[in-house]
N, C-alpha and C positions, 0 to 999 in steps of 0.2 A: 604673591605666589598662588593664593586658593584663586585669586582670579581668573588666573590664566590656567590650571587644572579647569573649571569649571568653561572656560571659552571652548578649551581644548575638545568634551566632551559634549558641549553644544555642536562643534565642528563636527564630531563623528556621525552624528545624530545624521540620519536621514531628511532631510528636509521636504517635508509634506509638498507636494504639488501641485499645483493649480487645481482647485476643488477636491481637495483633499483637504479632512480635518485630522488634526495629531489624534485621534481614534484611529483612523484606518490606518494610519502609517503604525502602531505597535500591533494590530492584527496582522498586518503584512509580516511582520517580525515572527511574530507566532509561525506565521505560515509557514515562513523558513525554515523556523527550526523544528517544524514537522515535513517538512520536506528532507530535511536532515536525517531525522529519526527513518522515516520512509525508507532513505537510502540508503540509510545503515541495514537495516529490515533484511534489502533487498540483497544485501553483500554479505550479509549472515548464511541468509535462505541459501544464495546459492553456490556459497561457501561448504554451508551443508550436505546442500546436494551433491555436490562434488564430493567430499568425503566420505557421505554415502555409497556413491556408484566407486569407490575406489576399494574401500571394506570389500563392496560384494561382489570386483573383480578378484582381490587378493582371495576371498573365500572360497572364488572359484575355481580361479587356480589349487588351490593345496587341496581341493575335492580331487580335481584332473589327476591329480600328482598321483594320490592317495588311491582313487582308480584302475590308473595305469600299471602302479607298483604289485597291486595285488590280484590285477589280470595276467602281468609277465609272469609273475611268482609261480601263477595257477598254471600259465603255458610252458614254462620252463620246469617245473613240478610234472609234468605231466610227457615232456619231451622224456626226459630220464629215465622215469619209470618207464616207457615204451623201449626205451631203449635200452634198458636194463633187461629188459620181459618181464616186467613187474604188469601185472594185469590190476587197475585199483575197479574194481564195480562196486555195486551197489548193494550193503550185505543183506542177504538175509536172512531169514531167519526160520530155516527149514528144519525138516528132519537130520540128525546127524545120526550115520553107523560107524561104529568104530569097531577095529580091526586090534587084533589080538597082539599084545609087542613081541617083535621080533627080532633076531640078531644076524648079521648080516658081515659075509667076509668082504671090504673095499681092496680094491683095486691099491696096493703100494711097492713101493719099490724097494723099503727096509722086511721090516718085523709085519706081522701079518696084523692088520686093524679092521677093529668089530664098531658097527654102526646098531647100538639097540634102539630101534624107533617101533613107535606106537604112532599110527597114522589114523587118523579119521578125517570120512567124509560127509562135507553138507549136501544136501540135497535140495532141488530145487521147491518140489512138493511131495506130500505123502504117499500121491500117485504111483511113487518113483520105488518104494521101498520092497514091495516085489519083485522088480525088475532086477532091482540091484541085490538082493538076498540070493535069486537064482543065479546071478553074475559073478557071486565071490571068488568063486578058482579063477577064472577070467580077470580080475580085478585083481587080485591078489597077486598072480603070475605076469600081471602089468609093472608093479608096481614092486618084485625083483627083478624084474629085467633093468626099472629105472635106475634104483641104488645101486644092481651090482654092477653096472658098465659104467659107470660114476668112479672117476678116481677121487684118490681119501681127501685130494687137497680141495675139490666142490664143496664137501659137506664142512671144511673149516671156514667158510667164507659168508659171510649175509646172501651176497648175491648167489654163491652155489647154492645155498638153500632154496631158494627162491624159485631159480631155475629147476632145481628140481620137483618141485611145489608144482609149478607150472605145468611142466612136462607131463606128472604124473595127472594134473587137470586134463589136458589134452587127448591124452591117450585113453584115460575113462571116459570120455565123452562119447572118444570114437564106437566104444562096446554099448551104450546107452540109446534107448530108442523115443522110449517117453518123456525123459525130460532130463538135464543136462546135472551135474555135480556143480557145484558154484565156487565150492575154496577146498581146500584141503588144508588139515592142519596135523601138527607131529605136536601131540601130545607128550609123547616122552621122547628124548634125542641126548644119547651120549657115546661119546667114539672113545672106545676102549683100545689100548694097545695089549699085544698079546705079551707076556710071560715069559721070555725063555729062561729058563735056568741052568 
């Protein structure tokens, strides 16, 4: 039986060829199985590479995604607000005058309701503050005329607020020569209903 195992593996054996010594037939062997290795190498390498360029499609994408999501957000953010009359700028950081708090009869259709707001305005530049100190009756009497033709259910809402924020921006602007108001803000704001007894 060891016979025949050891024929067996003489049979597998390569048989050297005509001016060939059994030296270059186990080099040849070698060579193979660096050809092997080679070609594993090369199924690794571009194995990798493929996995590579697939990472840094997927990474691309969820960039695109990630993008896209926070440019609609920004444009649809920004549809609303216009569409609201939500003006968003750029704040700054000017002089602000602020006006005396006042109380104010709303427009209702029950009991009579009081709007006590304290209103201030920014100003663009200091240049401004002249302008707008000679402008107060002017500014002041703008900004009755806003509130009082304003029914009560505006000033319950964000957006009535808003709008009247607005409004009152606009119409200052109109009486201003040197340079414009930027925000308006209501410092103090509460709607009081009236008492009967």
């Amino acid at each position: 039986m060891p016979t025949a195992v050891i024929e067996e593996t003489n049979n597998r054996r390569r048989k050297p060829e005509q001016g060939e010594s059994e030296g270059e037939t186990k080099v040849s062997f070698v060579d193979k199985l660096s050809s092997v290795a080679v070609s594993q190498f090369k199924s690794f390498f571009v194995h990798g590479v493929i996995v590579f360029l697939l990472f840094v499609l997927i990474l691309t994408n969820i960039i695109s995604i990630a993008v896209t999501f926070i440019l609609t957000r920004f444009i649809l953010e920004k549809k609303y607000l216009h569409k609201e009359g939500i003006t968003v700028a750029t704040k700054y950081i000017g002089p602000i005058i602020q006006f005396n708090s006042d109380i104010y009869n709303l427009e209702s259709k029950g009991d009579p309701v009081y709007l006590r707001i304290k209103v201030c305005l920014e100003m663009e530049s200091n240049k401004m503050i002249d302008e707008v100190r000679e402008n107060i009756p002017r500014i002041q009497n703008t900004i009755n005329e806003i509130i009082t033709n304003k029914p009560v259910d505006e000033f319950n809402s964000l957006s009535g607020i808003q709008c009247a924020r607005r409004l009152m921006l606009e119409s200052i602007n109109k009486i201003l020569v040197s340079g414009h108001i930027v925000d308006v803000y209501f410092l103090e704001y509460r709607i009081e209903k009236s008492n009967k007894e």
